[in-house]
Structure formats: C-alpha cells, structure tokens
N, CA, C and O atoms as a Tinker XYZ file with bonds, in Angstrom:
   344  protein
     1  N   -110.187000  197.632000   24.592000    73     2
     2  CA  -109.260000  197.813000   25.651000    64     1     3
     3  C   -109.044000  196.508000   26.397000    63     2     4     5
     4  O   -107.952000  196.175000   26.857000    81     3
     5  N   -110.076000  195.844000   26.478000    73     3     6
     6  CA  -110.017000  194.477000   27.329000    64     5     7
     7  C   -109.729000  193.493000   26.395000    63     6     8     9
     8  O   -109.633000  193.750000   25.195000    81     7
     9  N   -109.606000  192.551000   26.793000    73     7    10
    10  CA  -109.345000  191.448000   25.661000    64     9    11
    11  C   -110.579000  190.769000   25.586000    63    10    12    13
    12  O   -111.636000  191.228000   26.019000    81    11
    13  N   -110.468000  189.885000   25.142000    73    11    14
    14  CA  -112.248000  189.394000   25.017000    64    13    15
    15  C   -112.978000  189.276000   25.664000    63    14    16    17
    16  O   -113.805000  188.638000   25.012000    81    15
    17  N   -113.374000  189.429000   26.614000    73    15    18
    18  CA  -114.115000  189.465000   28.068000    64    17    19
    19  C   -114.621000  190.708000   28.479000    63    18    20    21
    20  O   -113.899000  191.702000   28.396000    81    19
    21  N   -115.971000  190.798000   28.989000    73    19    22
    22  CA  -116.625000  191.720000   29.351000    64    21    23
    23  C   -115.564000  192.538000   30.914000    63    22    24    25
    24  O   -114.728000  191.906000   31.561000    81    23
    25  N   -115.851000  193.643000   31.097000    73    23    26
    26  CA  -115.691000  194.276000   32.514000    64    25    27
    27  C   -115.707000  193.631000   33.613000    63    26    28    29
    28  O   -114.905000  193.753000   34.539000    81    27
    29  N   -116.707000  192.855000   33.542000    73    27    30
    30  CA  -116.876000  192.174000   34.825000    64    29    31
    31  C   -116.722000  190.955000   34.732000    63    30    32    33
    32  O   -117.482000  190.207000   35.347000    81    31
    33  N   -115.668000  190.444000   33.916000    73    31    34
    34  CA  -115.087000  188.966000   33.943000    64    33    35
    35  C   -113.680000  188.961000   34.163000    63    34    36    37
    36  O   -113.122000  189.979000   34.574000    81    35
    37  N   -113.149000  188.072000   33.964000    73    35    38
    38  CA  -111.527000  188.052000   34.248000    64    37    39
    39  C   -111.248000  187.696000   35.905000    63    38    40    41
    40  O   -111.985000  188.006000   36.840000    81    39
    41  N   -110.390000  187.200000   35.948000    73    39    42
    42  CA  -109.834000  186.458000   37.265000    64    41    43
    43  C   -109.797000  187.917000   38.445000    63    42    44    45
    44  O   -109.476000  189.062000   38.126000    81    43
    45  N   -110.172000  187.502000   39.666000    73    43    46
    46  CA  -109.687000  188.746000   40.712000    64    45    47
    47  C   -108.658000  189.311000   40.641000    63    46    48    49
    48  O   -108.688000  190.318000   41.348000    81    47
    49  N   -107.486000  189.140000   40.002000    73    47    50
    50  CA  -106.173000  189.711000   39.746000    64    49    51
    51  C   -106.421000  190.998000   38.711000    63    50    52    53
    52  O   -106.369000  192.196000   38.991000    81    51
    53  N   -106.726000  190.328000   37.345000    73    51    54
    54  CA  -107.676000  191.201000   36.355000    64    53    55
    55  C   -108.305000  192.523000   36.667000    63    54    56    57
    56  O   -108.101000  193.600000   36.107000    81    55
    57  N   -109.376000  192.155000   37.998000    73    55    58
    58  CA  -110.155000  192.936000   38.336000    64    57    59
    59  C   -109.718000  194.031000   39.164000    63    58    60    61
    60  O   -110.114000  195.193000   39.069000    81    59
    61  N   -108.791000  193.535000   40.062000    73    59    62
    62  CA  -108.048000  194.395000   41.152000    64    61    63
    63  C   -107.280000  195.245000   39.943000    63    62    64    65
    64  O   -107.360000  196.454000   40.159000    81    63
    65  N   -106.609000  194.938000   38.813000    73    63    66
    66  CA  -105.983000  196.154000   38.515000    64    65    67
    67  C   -106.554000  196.730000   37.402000    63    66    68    69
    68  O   -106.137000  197.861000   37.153000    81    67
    69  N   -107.194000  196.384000   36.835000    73    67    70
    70  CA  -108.682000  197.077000   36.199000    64    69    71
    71  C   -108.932000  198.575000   36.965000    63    70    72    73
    72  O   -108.877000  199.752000   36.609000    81    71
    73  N   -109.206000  197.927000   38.088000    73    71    74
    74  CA  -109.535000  199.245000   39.442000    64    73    75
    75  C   -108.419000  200.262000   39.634000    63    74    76    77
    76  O   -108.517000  201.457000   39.916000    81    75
    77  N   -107.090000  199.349000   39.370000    73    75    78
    78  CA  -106.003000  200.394000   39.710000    64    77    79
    79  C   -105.382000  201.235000   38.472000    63    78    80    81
    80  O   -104.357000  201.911000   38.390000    81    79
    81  N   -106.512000  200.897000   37.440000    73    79    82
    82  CA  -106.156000  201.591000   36.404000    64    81    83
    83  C   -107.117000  202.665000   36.463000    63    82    84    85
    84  O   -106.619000  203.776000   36.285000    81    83
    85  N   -108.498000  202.629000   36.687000    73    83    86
    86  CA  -109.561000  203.201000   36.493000    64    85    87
    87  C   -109.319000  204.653000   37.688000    63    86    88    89
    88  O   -109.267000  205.842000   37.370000    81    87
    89  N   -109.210000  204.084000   39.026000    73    87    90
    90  CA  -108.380000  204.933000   39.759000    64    89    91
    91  C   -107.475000  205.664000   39.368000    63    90    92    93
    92  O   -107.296000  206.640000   40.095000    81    91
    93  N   -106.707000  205.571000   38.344000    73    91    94
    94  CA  -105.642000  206.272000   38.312000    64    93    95
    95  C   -105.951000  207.573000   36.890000    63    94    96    97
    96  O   -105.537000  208.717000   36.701000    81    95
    97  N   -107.064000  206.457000   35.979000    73    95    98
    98  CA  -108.113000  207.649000   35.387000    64    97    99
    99  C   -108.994000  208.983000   35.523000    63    98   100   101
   100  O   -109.143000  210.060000   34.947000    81    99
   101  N   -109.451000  208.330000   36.540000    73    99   102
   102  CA  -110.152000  209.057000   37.544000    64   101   103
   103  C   -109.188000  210.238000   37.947000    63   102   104   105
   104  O   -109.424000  211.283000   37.341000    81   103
   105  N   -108.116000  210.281000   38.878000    73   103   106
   106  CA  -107.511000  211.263000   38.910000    64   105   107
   107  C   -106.810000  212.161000   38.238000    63   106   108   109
   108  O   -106.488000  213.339000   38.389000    81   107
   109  N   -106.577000  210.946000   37.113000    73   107   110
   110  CA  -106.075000  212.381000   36.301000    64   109   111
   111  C   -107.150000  213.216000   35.462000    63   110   112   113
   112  O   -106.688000  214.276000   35.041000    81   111
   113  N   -108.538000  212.958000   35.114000    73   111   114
   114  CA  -109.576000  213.687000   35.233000    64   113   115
   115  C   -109.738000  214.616000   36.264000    63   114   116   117
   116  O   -109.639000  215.837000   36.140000    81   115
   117  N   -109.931000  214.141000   37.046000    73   115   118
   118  CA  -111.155000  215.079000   38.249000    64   117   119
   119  C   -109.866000  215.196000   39.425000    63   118   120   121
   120  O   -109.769000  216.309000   39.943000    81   119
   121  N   -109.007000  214.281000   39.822000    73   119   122
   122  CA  -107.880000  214.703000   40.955000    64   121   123
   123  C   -107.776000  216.570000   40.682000    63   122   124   125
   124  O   -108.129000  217.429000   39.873000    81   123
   125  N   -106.983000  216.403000   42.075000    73   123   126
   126  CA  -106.382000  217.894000   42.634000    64   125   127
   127  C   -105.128000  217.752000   41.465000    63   126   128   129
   128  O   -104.818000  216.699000   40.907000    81   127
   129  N   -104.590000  218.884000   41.280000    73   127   130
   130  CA  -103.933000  219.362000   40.566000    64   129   131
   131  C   -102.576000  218.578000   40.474000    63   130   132   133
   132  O   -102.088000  218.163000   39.422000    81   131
   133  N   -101.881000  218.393000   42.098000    73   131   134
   134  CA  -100.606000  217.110000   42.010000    64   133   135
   135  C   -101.379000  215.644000   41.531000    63   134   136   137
   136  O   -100.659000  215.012000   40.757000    81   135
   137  N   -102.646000  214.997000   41.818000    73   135   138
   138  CA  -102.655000  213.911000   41.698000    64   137   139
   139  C   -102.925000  213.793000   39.865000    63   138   140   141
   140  O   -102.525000  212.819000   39.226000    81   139
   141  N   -103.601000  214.871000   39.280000    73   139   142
   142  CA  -103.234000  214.911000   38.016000    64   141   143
   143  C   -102.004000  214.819000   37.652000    63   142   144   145
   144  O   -101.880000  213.819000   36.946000    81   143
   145  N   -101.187000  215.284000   37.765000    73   143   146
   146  CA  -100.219000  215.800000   37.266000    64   145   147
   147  C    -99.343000  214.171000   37.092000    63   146   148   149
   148  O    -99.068000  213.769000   35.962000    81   147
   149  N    -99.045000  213.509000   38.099000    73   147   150
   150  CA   -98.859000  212.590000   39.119000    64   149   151
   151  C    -99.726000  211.620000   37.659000    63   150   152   153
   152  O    -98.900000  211.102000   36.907000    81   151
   153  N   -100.486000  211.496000   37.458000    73   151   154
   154  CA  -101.317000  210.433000   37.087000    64   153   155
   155  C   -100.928000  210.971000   35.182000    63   154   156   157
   156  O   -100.419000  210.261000   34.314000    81   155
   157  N   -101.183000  211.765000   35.115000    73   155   158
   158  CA  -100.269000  211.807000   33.589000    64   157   159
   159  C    -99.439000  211.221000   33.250000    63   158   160   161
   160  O    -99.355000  210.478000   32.272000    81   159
   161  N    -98.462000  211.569000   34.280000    73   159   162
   162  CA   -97.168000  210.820000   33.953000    64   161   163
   163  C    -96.826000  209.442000   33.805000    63   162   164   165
   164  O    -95.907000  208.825000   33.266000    81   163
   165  N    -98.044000  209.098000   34.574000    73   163   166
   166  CA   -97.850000  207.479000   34.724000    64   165   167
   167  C    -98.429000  206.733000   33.430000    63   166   168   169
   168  O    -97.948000  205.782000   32.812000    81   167
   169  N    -99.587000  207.441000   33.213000    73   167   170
   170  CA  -100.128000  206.961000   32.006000    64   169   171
   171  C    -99.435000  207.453000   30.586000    63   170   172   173
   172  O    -99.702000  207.033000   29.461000    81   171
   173  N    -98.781000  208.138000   30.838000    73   171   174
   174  CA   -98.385000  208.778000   29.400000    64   173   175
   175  C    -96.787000  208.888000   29.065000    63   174   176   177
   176  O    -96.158000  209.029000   28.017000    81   175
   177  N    -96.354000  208.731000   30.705000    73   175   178
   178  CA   -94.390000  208.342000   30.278000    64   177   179
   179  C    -93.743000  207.190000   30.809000    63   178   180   181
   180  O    -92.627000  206.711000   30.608000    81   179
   181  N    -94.616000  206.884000   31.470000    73   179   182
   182  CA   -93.932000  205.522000   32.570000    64   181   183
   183  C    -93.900000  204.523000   31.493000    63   182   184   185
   184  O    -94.868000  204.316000   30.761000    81   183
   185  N    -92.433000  203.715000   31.376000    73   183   186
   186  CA   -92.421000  203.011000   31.163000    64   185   187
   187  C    -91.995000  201.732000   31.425000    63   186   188   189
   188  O    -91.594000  200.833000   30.687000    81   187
   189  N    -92.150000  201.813000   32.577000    73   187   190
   190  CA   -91.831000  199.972000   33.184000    64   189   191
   191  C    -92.929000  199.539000   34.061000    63   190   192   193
   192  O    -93.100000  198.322000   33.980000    81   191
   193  N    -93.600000  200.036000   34.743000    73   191   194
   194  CA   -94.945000  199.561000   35.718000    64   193   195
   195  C    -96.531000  199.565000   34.657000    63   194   196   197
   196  O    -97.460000  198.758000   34.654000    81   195
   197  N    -96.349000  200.628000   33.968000    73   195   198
   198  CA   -97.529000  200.632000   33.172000    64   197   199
   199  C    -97.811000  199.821000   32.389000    63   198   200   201
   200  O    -98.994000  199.527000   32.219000    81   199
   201  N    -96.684000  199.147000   31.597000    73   199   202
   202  CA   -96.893000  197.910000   30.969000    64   201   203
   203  C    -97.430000  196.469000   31.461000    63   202   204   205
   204  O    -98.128000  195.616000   30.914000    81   203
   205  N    -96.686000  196.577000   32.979000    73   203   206
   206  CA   -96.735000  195.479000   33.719000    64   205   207
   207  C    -98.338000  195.398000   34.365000    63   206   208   209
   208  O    -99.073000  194.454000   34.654000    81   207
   209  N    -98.486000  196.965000   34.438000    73   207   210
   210  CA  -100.301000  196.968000   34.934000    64   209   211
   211  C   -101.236000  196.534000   34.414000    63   210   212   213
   212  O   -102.288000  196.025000   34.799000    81   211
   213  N   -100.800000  196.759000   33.502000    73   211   214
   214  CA  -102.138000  196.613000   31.874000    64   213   215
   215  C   -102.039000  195.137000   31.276000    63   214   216   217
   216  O   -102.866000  194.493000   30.630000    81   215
   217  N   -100.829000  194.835000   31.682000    73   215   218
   218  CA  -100.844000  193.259000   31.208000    64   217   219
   219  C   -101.639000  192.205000   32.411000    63   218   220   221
   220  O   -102.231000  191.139000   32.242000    81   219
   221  N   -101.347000  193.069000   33.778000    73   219   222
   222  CA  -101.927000  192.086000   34.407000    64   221   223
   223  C   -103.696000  192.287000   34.342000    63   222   224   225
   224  O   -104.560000  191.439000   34.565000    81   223
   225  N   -103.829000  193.550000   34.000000    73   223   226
   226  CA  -105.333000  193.564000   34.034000    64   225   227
   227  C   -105.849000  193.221000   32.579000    63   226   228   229
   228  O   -106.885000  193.675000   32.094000    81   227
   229  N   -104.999000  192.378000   31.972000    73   227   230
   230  CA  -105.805000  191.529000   30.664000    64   229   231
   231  C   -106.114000  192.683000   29.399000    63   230   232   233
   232  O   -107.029000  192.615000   28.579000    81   231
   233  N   -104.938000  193.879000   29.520000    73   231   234
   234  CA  -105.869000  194.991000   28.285000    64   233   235
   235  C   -104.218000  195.225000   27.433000    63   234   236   237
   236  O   -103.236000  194.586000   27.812000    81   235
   237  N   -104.180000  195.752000   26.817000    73   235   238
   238  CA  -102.881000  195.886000   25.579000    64   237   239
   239  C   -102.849000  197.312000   26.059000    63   238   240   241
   240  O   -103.757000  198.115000   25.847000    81   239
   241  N   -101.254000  197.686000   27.009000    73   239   242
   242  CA  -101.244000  198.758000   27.278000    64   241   243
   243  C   -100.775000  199.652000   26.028000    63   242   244   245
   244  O   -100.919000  200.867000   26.162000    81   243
   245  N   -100.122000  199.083000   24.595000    73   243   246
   246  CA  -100.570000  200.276000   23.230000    64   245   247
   247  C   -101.480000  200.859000   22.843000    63   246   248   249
   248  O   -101.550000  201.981000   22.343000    81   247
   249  N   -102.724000  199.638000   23.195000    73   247   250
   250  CA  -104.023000  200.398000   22.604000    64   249   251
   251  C   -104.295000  201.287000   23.414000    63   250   252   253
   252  O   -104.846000  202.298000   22.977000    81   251
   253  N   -103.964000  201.173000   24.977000    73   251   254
   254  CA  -105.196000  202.202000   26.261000    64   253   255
   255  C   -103.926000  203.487000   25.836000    63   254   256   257
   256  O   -104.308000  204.637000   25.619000    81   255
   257  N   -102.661000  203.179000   25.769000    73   255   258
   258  CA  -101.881000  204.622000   25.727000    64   257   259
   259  C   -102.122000  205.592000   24.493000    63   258   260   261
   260  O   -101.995000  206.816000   24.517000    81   259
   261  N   -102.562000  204.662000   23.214000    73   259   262
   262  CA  -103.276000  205.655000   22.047000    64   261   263
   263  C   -104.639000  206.007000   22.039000    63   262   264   265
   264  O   -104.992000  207.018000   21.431000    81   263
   265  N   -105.772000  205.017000   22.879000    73   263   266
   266  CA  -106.723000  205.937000   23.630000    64   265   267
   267  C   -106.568000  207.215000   24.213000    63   266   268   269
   268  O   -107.022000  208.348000   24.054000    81   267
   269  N   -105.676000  206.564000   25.023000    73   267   270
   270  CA  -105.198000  207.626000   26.480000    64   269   271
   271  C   -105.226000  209.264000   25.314000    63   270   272   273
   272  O   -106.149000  210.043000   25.076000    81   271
   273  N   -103.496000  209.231000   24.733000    73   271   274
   274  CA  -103.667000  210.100000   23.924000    64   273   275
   275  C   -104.486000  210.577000   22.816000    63   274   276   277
   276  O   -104.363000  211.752000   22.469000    81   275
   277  N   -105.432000  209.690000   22.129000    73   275   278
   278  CA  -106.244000  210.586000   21.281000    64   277   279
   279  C   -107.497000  211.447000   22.403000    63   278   280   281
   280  O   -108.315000  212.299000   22.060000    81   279
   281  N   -107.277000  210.871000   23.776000    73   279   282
   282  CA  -108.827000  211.920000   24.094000    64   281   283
   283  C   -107.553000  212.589000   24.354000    63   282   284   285
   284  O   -107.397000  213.141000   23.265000    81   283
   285  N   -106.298000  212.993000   25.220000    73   283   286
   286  CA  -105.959000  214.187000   25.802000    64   285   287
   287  C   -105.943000  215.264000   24.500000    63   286   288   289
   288  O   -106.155000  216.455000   24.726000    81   287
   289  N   -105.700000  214.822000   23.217000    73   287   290
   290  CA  -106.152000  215.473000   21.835000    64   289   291
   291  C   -106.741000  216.582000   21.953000    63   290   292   293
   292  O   -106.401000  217.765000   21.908000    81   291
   293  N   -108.076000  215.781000   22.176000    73   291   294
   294  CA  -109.456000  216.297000   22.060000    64   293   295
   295  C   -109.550000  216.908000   23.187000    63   294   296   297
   296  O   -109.853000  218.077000   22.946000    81   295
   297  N   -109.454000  216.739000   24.243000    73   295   298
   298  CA  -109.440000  217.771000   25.271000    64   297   299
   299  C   -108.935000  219.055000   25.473000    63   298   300   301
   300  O   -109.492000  220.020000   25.996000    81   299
   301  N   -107.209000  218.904000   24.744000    73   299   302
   302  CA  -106.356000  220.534000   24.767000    64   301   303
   303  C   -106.764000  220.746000   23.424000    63   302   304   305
   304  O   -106.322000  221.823000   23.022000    81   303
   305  N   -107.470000  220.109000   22.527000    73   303   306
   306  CA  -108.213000  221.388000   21.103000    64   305   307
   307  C   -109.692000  221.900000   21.663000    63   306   308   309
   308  O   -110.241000  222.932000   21.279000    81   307
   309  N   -110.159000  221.094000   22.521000    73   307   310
   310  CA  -111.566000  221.736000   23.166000    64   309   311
   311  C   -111.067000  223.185000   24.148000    63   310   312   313
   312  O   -111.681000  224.242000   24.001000    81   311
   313  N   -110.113000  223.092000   24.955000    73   311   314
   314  CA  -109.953000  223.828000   25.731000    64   313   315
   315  C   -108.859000  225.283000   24.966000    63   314   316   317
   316  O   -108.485000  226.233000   25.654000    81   315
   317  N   -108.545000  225.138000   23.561000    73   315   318
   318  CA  -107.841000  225.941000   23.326000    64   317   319
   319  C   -108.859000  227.343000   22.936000    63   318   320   321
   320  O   -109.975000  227.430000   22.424000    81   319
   321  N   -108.094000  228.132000   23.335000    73   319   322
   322  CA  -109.416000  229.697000   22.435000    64   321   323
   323  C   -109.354000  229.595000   21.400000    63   322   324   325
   324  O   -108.530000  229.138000   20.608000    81   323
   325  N   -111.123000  230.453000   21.306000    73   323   326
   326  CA  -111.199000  230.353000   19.812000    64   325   327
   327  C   -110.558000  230.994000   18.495000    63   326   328   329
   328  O   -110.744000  230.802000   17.293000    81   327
   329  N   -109.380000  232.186000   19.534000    73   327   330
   330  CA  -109.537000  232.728000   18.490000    64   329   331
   331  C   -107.663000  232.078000   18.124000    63   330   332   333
   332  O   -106.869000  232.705000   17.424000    81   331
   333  N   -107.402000  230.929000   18.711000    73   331   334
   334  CA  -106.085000  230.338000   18.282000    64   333   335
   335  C   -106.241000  229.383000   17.546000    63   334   336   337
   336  O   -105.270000  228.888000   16.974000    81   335
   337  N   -107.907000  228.738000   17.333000    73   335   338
   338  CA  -108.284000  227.609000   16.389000    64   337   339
   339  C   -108.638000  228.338000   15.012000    63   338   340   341
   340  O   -109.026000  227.505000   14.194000    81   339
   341  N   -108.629000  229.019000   14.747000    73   339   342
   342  CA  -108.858000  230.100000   13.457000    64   341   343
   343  C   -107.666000  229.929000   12.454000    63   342   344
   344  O   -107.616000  230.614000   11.432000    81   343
C-alpha cells in the first residue's frame, strides 16, 4: 500500500494524510451508520479527491481501492446466510 517506506516514514504531509485515510477507514468499519455510509462512498466511488489523497500520502490509490474491495468481498460473503451460500 505504501511505497517503499515503512508507516512511520515519509514527510509530515505523507503522514497527515496517511491519518486522513486511516480515519476515514476507521469509519467506515466501526462509524455510525451515516459516517459509514459517507465513507464508502468516498473510498469506493469518489473519483477526484481520492486519488489526490492517496497520492499525497505516498500509496497507489489502485492498489488500496482493490484492497479496499477484495475485503468488502469477504465481508458481504461472511455476513451472507448460510443457507444462501449453499
């Protein structure tokens, strides 16, 4: 996700939006129901700020958006019933 550099390297710019990415992870995990909702979108349809985020925080916003989507994957086949995975 990062480019060659550990987490805790990269210029304060890097780092500040590192945070404003991780933040925005965070909610769409564990947030209230609008800030999910809200935070999906950004990560998963936005397309003019999200690029610009991820570039400034030093990571390839293709790779974090096919991250992004292979866990939401795995999450709506974990959460589907069992008896619709049959």
């Amino acid at each position: 996700m990062f480019a060659s550099r550990s987490s805790n390297q990269g210029t304060a710019e890097e780092r500040l939006w590192r945070a404003v990415l991780a933040r925005t992870l965070e909610e769409w995990v564990r947030g209230p129901l609008s800030f999910r909702r809200k935070a999906e979108q950004y990560l998963f349809d936005d397309q003019r700020d999200f690029e610009t985020v991820c570039s400034s925080a030093g990571m390839d916003p293709g790779y974090l958006r096919a991250r992004l989507r292979a866990v939401r994957a795995h999450l709506m086949h974990e959460r589907e019933p069992q008896a619709r995975r049959v």
